[in-house]
C-alpha positions as CSV (number, residue, x, y, z in Angstrom):
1,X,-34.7,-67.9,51.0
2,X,-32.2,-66.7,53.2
3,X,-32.3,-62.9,52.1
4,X,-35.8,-62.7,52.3
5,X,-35.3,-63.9,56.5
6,X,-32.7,-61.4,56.4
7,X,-34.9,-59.0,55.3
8,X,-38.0,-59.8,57.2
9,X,-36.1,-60.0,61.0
10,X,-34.5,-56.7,59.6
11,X,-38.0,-54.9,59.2
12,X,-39.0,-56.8,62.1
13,X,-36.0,-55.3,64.2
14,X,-37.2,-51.7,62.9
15,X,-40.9,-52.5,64.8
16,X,-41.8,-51.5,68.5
17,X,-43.6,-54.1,70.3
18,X,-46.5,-52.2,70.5
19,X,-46.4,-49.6,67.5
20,X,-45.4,-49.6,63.8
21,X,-42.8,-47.8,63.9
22,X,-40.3,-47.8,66.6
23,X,-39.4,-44.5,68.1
24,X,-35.2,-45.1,67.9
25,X,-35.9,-45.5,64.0
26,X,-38.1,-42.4,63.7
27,X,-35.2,-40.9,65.6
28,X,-32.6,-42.3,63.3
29,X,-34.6,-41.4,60.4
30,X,-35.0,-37.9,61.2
31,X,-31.2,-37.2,62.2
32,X,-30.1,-38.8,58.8
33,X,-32.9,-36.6,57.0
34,X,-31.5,-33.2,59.1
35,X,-28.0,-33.8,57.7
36,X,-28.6,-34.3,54.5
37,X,-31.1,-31.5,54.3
38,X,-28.6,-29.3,56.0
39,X,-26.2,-30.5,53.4
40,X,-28.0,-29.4,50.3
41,X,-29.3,-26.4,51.4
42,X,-26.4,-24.7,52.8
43,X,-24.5,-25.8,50.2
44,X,-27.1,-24.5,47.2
45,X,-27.1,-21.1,49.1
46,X,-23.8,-20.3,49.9
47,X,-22.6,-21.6,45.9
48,X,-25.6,-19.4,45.1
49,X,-24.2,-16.7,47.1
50,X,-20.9,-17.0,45.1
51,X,-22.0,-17.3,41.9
52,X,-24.5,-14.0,42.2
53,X,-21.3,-12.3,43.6
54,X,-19.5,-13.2,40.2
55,X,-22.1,-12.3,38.4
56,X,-22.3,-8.5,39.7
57,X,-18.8,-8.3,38.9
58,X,-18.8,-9.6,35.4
59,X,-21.7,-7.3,34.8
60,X,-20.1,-4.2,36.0
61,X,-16.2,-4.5,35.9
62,X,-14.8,-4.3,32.4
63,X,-13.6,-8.0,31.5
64,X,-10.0,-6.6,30.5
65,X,-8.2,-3.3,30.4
66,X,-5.3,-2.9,28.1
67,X,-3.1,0.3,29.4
68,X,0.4,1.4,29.5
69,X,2.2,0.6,32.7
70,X,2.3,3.5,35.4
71,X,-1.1,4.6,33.8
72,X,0.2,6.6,31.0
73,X,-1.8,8.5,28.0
74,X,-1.6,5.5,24.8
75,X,-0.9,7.5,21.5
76,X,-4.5,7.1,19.0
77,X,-2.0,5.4,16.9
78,X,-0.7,2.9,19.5
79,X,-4.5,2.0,20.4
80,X,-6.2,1.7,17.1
81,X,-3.8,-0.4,16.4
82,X,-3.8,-2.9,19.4
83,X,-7.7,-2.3,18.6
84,X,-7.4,-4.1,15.1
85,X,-5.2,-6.9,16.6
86,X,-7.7,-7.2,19.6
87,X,-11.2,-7.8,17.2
88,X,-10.0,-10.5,14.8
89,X,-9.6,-12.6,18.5
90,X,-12.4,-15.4,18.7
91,X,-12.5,-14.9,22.1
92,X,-13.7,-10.8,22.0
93,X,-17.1,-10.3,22.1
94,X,-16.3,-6.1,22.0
95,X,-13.5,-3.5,22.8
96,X,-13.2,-0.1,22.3
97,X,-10.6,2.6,23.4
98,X,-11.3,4.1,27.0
99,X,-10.0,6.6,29.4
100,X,-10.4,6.2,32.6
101,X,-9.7,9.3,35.6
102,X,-10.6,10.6,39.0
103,X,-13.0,14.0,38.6
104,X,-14.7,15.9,41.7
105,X,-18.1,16.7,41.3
106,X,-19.7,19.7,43.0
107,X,-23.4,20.9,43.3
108,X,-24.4,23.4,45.7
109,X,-22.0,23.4,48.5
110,X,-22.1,19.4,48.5
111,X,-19.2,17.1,46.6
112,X,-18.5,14.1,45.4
113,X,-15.4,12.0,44.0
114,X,-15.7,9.2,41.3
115,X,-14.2,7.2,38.9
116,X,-15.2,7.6,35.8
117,X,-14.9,5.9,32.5
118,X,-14.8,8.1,29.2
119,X,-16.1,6.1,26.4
120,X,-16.8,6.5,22.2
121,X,-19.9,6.1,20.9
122,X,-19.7,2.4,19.6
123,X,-18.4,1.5,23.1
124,X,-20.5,3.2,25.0
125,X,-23.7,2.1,23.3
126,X,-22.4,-1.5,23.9
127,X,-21.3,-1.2,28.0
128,X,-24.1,0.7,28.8
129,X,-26.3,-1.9,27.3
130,X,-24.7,-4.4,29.7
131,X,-25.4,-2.2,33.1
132,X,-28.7,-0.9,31.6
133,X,-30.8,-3.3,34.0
134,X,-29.0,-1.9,36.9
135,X,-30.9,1.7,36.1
136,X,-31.7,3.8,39.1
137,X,-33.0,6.7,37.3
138,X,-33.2,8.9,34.4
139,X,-31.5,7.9,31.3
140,X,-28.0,5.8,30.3
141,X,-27.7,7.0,26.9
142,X,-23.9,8.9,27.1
143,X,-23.8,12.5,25.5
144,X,-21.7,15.0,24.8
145,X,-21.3,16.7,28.1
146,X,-23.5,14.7,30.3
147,X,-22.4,11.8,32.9
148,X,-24.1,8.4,34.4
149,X,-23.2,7.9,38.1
150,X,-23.9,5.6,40.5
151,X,-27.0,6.6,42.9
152,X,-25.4,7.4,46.3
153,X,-22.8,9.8,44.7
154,X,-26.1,11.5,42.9
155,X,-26.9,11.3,46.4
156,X,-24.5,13.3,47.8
157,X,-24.9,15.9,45.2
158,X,-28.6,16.0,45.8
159,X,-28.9,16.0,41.4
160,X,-31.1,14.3,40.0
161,X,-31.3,14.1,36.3
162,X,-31.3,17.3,34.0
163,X,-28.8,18.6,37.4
164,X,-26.1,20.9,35.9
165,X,-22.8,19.6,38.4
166,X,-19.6,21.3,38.2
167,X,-16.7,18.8,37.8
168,X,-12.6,18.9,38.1
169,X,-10.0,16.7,37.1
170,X,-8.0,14.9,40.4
171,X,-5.2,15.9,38.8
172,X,-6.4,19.6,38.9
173,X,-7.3,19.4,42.5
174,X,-4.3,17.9,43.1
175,X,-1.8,20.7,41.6
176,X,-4.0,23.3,43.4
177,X,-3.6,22.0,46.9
178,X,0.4,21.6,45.9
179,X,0.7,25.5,44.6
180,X,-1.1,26.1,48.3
181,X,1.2,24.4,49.9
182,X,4.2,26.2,48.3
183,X,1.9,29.2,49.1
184,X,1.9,28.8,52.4
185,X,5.5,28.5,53.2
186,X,6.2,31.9,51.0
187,X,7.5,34.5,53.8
188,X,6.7,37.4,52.0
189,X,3.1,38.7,52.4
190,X,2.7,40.2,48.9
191,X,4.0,37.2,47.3
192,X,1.8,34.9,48.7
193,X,-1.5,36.9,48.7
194,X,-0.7,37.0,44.5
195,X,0.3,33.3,44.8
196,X,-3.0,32.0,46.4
197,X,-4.8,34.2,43.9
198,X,-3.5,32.3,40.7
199,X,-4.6,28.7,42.6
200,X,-7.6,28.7,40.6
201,X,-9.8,25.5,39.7
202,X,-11.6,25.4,36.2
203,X,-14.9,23.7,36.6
204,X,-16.3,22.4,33.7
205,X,-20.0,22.4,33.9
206,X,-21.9,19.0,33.1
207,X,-25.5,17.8,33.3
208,X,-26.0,14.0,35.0
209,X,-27.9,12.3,32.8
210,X,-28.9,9.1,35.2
211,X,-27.9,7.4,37.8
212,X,-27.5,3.3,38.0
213,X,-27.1,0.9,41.1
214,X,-24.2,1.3,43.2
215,X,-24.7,-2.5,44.5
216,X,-25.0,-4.2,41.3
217,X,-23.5,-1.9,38.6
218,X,-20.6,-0.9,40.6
219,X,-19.5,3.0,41.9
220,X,-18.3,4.1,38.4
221,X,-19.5,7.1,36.3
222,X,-19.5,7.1,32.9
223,X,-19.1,9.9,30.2
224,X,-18.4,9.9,26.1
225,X,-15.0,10.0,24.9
226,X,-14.8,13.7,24.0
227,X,-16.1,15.3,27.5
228,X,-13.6,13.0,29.5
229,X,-10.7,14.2,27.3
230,X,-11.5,17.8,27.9
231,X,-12.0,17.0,31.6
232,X,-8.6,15.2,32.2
233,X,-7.2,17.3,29.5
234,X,-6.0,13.9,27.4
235,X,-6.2,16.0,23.9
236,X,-6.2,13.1,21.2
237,X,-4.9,10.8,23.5
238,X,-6.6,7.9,25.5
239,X,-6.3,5.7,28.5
240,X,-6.1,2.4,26.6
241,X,-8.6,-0.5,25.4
242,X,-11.3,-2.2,27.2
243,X,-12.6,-5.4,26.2
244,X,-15.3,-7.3,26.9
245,X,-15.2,-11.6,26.6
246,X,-17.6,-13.5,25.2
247,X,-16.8,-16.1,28.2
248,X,-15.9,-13.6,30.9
249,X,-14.8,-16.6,33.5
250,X,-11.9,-17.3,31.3
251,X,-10.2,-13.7,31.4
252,X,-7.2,-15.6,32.7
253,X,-6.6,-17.9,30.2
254,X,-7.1,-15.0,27.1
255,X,-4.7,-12.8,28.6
256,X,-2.1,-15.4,28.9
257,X,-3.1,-16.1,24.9
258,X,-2.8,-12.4,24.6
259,X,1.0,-12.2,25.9
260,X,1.8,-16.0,24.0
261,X,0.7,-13.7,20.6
262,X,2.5,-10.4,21.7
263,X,-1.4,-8.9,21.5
264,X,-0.2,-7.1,24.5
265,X,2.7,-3.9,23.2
266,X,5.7,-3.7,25.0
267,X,5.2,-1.6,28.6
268,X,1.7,-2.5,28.4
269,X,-0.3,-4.2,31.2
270,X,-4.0,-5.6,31.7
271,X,-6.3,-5.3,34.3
272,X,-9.2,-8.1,34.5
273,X,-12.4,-8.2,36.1
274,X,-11.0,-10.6,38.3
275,X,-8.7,-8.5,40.2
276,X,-11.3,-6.5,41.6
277,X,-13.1,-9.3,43.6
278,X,-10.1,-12.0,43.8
279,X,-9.8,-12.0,47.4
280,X,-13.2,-12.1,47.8
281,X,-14.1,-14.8,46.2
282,X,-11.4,-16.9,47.2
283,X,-12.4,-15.9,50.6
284,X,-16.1,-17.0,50.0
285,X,-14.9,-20.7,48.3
286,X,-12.8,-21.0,51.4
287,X,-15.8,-20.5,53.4
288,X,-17.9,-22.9,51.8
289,X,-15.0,-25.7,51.7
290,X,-14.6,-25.3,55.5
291,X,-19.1,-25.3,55.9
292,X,-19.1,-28.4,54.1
293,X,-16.4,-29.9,56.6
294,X,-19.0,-28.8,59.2
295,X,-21.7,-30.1,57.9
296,X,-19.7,-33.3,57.1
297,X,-19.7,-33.5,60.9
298,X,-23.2,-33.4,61.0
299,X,-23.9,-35.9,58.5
300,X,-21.1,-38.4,60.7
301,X,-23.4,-37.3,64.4
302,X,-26.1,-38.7,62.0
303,X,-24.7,-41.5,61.4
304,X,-23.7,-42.0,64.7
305,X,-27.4,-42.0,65.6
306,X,-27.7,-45.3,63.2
307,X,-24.9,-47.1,65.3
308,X,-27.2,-46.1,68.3
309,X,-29.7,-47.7,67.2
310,X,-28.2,-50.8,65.5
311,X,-26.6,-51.4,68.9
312,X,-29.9,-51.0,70.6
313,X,-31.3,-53.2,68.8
314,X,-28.9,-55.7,68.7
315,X,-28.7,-55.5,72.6
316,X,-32.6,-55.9,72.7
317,X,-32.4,-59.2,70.4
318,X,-29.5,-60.4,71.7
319,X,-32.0,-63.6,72.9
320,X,-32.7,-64.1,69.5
321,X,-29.4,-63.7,67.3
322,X,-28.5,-66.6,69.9
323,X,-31.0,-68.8,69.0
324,X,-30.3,-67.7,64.9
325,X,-26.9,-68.5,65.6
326,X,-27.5,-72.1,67.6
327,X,-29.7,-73.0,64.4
328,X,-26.6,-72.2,62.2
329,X,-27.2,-69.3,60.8
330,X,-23.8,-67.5,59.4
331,X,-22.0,-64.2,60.8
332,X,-22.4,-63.1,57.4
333,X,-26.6,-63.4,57.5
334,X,-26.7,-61.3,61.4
335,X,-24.5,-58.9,60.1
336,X,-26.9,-58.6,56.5
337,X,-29.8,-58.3,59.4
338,X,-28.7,-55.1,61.0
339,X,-26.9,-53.9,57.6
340,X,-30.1,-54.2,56.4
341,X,-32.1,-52.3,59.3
342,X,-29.3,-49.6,58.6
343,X,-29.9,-49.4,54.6
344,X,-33.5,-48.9,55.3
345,X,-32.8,-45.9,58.0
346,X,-30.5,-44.5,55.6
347,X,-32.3,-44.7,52.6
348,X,-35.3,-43.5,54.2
349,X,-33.7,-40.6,55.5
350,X,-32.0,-39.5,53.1
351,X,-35.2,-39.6,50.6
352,X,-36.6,-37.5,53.3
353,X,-33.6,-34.9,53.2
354,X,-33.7,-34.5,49.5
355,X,-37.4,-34.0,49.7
356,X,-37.4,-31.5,52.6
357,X,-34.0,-29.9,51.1
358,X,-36.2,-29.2,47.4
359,X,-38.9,-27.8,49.4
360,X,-36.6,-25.2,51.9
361,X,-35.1,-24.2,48.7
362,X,-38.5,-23.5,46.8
363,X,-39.8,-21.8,49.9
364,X,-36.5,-20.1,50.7
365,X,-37.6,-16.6,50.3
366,X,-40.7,-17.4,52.4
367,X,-39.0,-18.6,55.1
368,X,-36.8,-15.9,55.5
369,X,-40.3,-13.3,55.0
370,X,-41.7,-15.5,57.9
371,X,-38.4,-15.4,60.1
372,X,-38.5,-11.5,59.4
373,X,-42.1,-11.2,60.3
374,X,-41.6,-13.3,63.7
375,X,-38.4,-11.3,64.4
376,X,-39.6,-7.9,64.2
377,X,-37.1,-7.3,61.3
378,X,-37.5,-5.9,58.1
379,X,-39.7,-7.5,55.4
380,X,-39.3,-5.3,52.0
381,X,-37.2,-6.5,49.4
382,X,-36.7,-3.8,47.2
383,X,-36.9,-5.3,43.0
384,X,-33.3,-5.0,41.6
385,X,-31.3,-4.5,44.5
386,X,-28.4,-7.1,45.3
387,X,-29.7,-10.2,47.0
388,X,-33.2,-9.0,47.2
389,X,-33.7,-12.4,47.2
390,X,-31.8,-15.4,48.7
391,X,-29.8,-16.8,45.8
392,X,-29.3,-20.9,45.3
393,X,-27.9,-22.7,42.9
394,X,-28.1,-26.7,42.7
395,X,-25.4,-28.8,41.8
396,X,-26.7,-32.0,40.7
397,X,-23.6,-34.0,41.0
398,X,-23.3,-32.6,44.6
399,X,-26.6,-33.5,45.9
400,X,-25.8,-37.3,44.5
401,X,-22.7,-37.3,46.0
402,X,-24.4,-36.3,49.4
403,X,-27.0,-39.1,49.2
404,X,-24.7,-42.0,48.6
405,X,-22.1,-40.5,51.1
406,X,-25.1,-40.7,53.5
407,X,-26.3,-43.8,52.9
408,X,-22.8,-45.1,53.1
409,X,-21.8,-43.6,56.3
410,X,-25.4,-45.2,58.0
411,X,-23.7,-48.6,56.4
412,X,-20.6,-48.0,58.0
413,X,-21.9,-47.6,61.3
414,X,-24.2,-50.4,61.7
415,X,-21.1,-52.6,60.6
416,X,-19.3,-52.1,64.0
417,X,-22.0,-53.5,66.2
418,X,-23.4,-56.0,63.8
419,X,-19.9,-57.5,63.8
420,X,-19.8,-57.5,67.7
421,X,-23.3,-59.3,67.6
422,X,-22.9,-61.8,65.1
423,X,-19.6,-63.2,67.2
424,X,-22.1,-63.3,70.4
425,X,-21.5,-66.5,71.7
426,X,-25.4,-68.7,71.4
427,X,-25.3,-70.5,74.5
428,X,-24.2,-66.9,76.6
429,X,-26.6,-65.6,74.6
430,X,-28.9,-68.0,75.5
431,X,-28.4,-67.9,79.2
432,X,-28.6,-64.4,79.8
């Protein structure tokens, strides 16, 4: 019998005198409803952010590398066997000898640098699989004598697929500027007009075959085995073994099983997919830890608009809790009043969050074509490219945690001034 008065003087308390609903409640509604809403949705975008960011770079960075340390040729003996070794691991979904080397591309005047991966056929067919969504144009079937590049290197060649490009080895360019150098500082005329004319580059001639996203498949170019060891001028001999993981996110763990086994040879080291966006993404989880301290800030302001209202009312009704008190009613059943009003605030608001939180999030990329529209700014979204879309992903354990933690916090602060008035003494209460 008690509870139910309880509960009836606390929806009573919620009522204006001459509306429904009073306005500080709307109020108090609302402000829960905006923290948790910006709670959920901030949240869902940045993780979504994170998580697309992983994504490109598990789908364009090999998983693993296996080379020898200073990036030395591996013997074919020394790789095929570390091959064998590497495929009977449960963990390997495919691997494959690779080299790997800087070349200098030229077409008409214009050049180019990229790194590029040389690849055999099993390989190749496999990894090229893996970026083939990320096709720009032409074709990503690897042939003898033909490369895959990224788009704005095609770009700055001006080729397009079925392009002849002329191509050198770094290493080439690299002894030819030296020879120049020593070229220079010859003092005898004769000798170093014959010494600049035996610095001579060897361009191999090539045809690019296609061209794939920079943005989500990365700025490498890729060749077959064969042309790559006539470009870098490896003979037999290769760069080492690349791997690809069945579970990519647990590179760290494999290679640690890799060196417990002795996988890994002696003057060997590996290069994960990690490395290449580490910083990154430790910068982008730092970022959301300290966004959810903000918006924890947010959610306490909302809260703080529950103790504004609890002590409003409580200030209003003070009259009353006087007389509830003179006919012996306990601290415990005014407190359970306003803790009451505050459950219902809470509760209500934070339905209201989730709700308007679900339908930001289903709208997202509406919203943002609206803002854009109303802004002046740009409005196309071009299919394929990175974050064409705004990325969210919901964590169901997260969004609880927010709702309790809000409808905690709104308990919380209703406590402070339902304690004061519960201890209101009836006949001051009474006289004022």
């Amino acid at each position: 019998m008690l509870s139910n008065v309880t509960l009836f003087l606390a929806r009573r308390y919620l009522r204006a005198k001459r509306s429904f609903v009073s306005v500080i409640t709307v109020i108090s509604i609302l402000g829960v409803a905006v923290g948790v809403l910006m709670m959920i949705v901030v949240s869902s975008v940045m993780k979504g952010f994170e998580g697309e960011f992983r994504k490109v770079l598990i789908g364009s960075e090999p998983h693993i590398l296996l080379h020898p340390q200073g990036q030395k040729p591996a013997s074919t003996k020394a790789t095929a066997d570390l091959l064998a070794q590497v495929h009977a691991q449960p963990d390997v979904l495919a691997a494959s000898s690779y080299i790997r080397g800087v070349m200098y591309a030229e077409r008409e005047g214009m050049q180019s640098g990229m790194d590029v991966f040389g690849l055999p056929e099993d390989g190749a067919k496999f990894y090229m699989a893996k970026i083939a969504k990320h096709r720009f144009e032409g074709s990503l079937e690897l042939r003898h004598g033909g490369v895959v590049c990224a788009d704005y290197i095609a770009g700055q060649l001006d080729a397009h697929p079925g392009d002849k490009i002329s191509v050198y080895a770094s290493s080439n360019v690299t002894s030819a500027v030296q020879r120049f150098r020593i070229a220079s500082d010859e003092q005898d005329e004769k000798k170093r007009h014959d010494s600049y004319k035996d610095i001579k580059l060897h361009a191999k001639e090539i045809i690019l075959q296609g061209s794939v996203r920079a943005e989500t498949a990365g700025a490498y170019g890729y060749t077959t085995l064969e042309t790559a060891q006539q470009i870098f001028g490896f003979g037999d001999q290769v760069s080492g073994v690349l791997i690809e993981l069945k579970q990519p996110g647990e590179v760290k763990d494999v290679i640690k099983r890799f060196t417990d086994a002795k996988i890994l040879p002696a003057g060997w080291s590996a290069s994960l997919w990690t490395d290449a966006g580490d910083a990154r993404l430790a910068a982008m989880s730092n970022e959301r830890v300290m966004m959810w301290i903000v918006l924890l800030i947010i959610a306490v302001v909302a809260a703080f608009s529950v103790m504004n209202t609890t002590i409003t009312v409580t200030t209003q009704k003070r009259r009353e809790i006087g007389v509830l008190t003179a006919l012996g009613s306990q601290q415990s059943q005014i407190i359970g009043i306003f803790v009451a009003q505050a459950a219902f605030v809470g509760t209500l608001g934070t339905l209201t969050g989730l709700t308007l939180s679900g339908l930001v999030l289903w709208l997202r990329d509406d919203i943002r074509l609206a803002i854009a529209i109303l802004s002046g700014g740009n409005t196309d979204s071009a299919a394929g490219m990175f974050l064409s879309t705004i990325p969210a992903q919901i964590e169901p354990w997260f969004i609880l945690a927010t709702c309790l933690g809000s409808i905690t916090l709104c308990l919380l602060a209703a406590l402070p001034p339902a304690w004061l008035a519960a201890r209101v003494d009836p006949a001051v209460a009474l006289r004022d």
